[in-house]
One Martini backbone bead per residue (centre of mass of N, CA, C, O) as a GRO file, in nm:
protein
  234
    1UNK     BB    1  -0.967  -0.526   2.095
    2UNK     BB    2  -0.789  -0.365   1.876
    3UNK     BB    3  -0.622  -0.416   1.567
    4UNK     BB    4  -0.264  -0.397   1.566
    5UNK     BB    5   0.004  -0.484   1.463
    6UNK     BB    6   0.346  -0.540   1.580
    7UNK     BB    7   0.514  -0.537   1.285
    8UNK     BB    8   0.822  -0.338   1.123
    9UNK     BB    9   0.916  -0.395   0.805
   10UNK     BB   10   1.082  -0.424   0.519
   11UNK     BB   11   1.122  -0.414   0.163
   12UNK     BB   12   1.301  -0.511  -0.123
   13UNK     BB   13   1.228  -0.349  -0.387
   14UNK     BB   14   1.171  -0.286  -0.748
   15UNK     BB   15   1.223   0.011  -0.927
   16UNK     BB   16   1.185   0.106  -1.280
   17UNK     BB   17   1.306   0.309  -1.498
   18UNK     BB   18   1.245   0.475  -1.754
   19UNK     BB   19   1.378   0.263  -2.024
   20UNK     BB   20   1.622   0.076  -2.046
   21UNK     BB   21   1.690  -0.224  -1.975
   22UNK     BB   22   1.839  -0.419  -1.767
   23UNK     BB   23   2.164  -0.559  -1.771
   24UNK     BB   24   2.327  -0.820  -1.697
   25UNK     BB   25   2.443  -0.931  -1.353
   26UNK     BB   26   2.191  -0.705  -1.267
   27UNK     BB   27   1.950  -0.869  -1.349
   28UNK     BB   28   1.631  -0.940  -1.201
   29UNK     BB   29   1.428  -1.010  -1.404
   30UNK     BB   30   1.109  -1.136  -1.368
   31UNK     BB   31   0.829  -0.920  -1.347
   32UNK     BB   32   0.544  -0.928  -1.118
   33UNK     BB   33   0.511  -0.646  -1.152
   34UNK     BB   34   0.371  -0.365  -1.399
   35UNK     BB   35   0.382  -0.024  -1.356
   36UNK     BB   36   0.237   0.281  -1.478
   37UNK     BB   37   0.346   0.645  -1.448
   38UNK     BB   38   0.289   0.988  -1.293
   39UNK     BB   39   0.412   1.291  -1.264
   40UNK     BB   40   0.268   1.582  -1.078
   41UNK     BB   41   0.306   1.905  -1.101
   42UNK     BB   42   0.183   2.178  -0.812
   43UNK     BB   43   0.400   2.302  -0.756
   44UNK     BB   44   0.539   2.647  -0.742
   45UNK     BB   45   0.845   2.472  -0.722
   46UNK     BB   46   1.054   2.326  -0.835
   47UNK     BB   47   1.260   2.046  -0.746
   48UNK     BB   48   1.580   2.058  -0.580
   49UNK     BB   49   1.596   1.770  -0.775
   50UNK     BB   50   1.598   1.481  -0.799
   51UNK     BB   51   1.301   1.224  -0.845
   52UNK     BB   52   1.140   0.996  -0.680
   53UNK     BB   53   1.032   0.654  -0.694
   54UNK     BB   54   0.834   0.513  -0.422
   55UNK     BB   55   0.832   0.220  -0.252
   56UNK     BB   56   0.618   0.193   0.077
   57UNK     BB   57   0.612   0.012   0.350
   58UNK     BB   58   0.422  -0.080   0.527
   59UNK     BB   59   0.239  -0.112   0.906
   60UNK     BB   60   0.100  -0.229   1.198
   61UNK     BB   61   0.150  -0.097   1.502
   62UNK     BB   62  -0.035   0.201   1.500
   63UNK     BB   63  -0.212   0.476   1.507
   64UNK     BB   64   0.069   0.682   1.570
   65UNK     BB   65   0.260   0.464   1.441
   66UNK     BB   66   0.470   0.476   1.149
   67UNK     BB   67   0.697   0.237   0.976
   68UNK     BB   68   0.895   0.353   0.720
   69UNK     BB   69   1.023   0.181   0.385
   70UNK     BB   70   1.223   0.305   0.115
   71UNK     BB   71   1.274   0.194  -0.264
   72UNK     BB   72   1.438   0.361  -0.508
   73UNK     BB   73   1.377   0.581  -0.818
   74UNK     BB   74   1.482   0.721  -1.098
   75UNK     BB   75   1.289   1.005  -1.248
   76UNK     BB   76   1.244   1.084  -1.575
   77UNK     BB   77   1.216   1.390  -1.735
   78UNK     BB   78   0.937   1.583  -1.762
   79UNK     BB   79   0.656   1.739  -1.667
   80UNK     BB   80   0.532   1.489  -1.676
   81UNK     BB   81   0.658   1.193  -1.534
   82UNK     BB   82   0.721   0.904  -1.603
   83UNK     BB   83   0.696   0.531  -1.506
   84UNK     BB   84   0.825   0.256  -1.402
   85UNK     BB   85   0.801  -0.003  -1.179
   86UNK     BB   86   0.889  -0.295  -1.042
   87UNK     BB   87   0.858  -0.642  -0.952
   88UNK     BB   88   1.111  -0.924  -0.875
   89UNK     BB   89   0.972  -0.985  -0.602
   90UNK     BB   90   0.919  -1.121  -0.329
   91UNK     BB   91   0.900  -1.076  -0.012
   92UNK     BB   92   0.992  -1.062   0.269
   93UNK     BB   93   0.833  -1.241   0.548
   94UNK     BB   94   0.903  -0.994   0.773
   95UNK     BB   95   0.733  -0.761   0.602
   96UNK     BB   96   0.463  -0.872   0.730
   97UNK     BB   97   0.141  -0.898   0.798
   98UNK     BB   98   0.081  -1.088   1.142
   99UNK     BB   99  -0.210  -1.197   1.285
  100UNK     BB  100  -0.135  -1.443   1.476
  101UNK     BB  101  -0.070  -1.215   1.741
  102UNK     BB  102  -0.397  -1.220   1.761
  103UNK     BB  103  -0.503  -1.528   1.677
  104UNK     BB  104  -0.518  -1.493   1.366
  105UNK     BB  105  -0.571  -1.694   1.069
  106UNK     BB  106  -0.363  -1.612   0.789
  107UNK     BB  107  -0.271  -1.423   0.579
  108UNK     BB  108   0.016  -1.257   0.456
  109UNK     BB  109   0.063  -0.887   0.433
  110UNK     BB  110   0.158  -0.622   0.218
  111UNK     BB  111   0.186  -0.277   0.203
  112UNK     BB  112   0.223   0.006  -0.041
  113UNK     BB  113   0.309   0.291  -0.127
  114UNK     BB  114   0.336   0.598  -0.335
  115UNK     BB  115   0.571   0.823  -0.415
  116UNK     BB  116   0.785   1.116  -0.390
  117UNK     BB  117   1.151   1.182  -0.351
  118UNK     BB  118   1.461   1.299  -0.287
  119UNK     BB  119   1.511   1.126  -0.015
  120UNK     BB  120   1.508   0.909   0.218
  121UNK     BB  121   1.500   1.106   0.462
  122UNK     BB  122   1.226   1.202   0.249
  123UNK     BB  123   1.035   0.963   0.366
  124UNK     BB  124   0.739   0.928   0.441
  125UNK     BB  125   0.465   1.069   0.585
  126UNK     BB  126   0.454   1.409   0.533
  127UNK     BB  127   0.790   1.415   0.357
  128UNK     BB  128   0.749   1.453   0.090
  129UNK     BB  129   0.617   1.541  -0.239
  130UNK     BB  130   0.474   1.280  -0.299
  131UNK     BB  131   0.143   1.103  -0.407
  132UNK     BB  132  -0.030   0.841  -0.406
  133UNK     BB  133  -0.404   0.887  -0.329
  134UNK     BB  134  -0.560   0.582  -0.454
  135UNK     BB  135  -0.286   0.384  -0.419
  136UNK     BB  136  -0.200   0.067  -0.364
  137UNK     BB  137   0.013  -0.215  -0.255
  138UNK     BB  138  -0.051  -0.583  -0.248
  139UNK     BB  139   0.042  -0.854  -0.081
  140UNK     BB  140  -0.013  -1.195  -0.100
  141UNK     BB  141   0.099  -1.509   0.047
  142UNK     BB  142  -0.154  -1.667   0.059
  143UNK     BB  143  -0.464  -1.826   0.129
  144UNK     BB  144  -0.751  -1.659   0.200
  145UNK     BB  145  -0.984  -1.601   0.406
  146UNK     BB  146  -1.341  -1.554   0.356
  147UNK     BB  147  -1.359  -1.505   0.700
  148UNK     BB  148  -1.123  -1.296   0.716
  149UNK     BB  149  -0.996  -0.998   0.776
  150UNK     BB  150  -0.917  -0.930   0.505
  151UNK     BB  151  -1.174  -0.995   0.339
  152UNK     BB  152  -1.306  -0.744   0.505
  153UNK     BB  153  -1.111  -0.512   0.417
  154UNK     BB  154  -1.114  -0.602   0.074
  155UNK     BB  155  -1.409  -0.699  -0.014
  156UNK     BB  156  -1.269  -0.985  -0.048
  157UNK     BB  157  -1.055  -1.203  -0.151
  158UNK     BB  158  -0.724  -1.266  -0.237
  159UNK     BB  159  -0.512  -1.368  -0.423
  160UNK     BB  160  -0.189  -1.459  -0.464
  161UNK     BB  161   0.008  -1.184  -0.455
  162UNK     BB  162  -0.028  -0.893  -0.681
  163UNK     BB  163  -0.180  -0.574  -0.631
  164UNK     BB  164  -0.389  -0.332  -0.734
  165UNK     BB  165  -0.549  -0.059  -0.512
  166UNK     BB  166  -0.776   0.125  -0.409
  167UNK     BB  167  -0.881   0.450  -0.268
  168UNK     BB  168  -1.129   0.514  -0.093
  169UNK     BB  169  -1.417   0.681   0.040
  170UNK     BB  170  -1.638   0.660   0.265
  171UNK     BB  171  -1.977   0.686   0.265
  172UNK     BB  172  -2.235   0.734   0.490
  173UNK     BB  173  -2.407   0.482   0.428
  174UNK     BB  174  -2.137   0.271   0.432
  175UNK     BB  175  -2.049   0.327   0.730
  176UNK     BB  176  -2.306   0.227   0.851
  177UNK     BB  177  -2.289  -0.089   0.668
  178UNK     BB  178  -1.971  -0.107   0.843
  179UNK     BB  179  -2.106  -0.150   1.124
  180UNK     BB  180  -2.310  -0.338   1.129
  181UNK     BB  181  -2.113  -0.565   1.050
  182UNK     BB  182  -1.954  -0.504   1.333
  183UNK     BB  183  -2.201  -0.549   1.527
  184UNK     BB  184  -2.269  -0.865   1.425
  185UNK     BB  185  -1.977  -0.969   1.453
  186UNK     BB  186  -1.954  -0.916   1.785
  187UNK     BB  187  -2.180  -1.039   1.877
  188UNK     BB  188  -2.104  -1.339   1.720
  189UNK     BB  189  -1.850  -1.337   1.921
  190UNK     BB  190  -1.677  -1.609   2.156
  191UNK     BB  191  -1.363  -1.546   2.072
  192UNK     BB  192  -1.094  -1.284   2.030
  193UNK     BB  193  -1.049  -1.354   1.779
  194UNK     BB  194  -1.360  -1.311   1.646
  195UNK     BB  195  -1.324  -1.018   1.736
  196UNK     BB  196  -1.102  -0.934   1.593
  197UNK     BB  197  -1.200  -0.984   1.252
  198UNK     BB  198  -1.398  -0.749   1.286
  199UNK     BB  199  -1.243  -0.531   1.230
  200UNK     BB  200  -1.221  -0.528   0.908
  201UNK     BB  201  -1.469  -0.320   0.919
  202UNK     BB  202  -1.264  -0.099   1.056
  203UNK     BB  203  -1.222   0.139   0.845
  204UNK     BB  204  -1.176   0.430   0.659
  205UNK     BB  205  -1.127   0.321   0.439
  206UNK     BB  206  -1.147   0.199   0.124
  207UNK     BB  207  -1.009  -0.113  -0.009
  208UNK     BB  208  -0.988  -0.203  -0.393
  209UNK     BB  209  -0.936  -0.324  -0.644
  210UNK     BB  210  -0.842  -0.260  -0.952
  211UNK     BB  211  -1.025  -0.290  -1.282
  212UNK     BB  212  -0.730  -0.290  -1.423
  213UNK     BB  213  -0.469  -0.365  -1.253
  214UNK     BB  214  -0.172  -0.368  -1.450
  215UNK     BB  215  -0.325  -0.106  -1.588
  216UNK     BB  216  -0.274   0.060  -1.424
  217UNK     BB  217  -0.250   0.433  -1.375
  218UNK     BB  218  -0.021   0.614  -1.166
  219UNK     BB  219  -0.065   0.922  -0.953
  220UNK     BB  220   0.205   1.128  -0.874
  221UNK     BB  221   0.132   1.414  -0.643
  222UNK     BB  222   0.276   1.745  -0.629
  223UNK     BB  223   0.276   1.890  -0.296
  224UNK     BB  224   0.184   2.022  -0.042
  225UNK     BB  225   0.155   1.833   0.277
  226UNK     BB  226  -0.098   1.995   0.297
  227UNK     BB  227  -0.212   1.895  -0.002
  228UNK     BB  228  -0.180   1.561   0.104
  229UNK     BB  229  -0.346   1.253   0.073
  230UNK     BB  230  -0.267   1.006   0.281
  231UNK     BB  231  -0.316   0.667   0.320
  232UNK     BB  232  -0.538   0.561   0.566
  233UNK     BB  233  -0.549   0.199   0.635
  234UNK     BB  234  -0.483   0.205   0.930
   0.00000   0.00000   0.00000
């Protein structure tokens, strides 16, 4: 039985744009992670209207249904706009990937796509008018079991906290030694759990660590939603 996870909840981080620090009572603190990005426009015509950009949260629900929940910021400036990223808490711990309903004890996980969108009605997956094509964020909430689902899935455990994350295309010859990986895990699993875990090598695509960490810059590509290709992690 292929795993993919029961709940698809969101969770409301804060997206900060370039400018002025925001200041006052409604000052959201210090943020735990700030990554700097820019919109590259595409488009034929630019779009009617102010451009967010958004960070969404995704889960895995299933291979067919992707629930997703958008929490929007104003991007100022003409194209290639800047823009200030900043998430200022931790998720909701209901918005995360909890990977128990499978049997298997581990980290919850919460991943997230970076967007461009005109309005919350048009974010998600196919609806939006840009994405960054590249990059995930993804929060690990507790330590990481090191022969656990997400660790076969990121290329090995992640610290707690806050991730920028690649996103890669497997070539043919990876993806060869990332089955053989998954039917010797197959091979030797006793019990369902550790069937389950086994899948974690079977991705789409690589997701692992940026380089650069909350260095790296993200660039969120507006173009025809035929011509963007969005992070397949699930």
């Amino acid at each position: 039985m292929q795993l993919r996870s029961i709940f698809s909840l969101a969770l409301p981080v804060l997206l900060a744009a370039c400018g002025d620090p925001q200041v006052g009572s409604d000052y959201p603190g210090e943020s735990l992670l700030t990554i700097k990005g820019t919109i590259v426009n595409e488009l034929a015509e630019a779009p009617a209207g102010p451009v967010d950009a958004v960070l969404i949260w995704n889960s895995m629900t299933s291979e067919a249904d992707i629930e997703s929940f958008p929490v929007r910021t104003t991007v100022t400036g003409s194209f290639p706009a800047a823009f200030t990223l900043s998430i200022h808490a931790p998720p909701p711990e209901e918005s995360l990937n909890d990977l128990t309903v499978a049997g298997l004890v581990d980290a919850r996980v919460g991943i997230a796509t970076i967007e461009a969108v005109l309005s919350e009605e048009s974010a998600g997956e196919g609806r939006g008018v840009g994405v960054d094509e590249d990059h995930l964020i993804v929060y690990v909430e507790s330590e990481m079991d090191e022969d656990g689902y997400w660790s076969k899935f990121f290329g090995g455990p992640l610290a707690p906290g806050f991730h920028v994350m690649d996103v890669l295309s497997r070539p043919g010859e990876e993806d060869a030694e990332r089955q053989a990986a998954f039917e010797a895990c197959n091979a030797a699993a006793t019990t369902e759990a550790e069937h389950n875990a086994c899948y974690g090598y079977d991705a789409k695509i690589k997701v692992r660590p940026s380089a650069g960490g909350p260095s790296t810059t993200l660039t969120v590509r507006m173009a025809g939603s035929e011509n963007l290709t969005y992070p397949d992690w699930h």
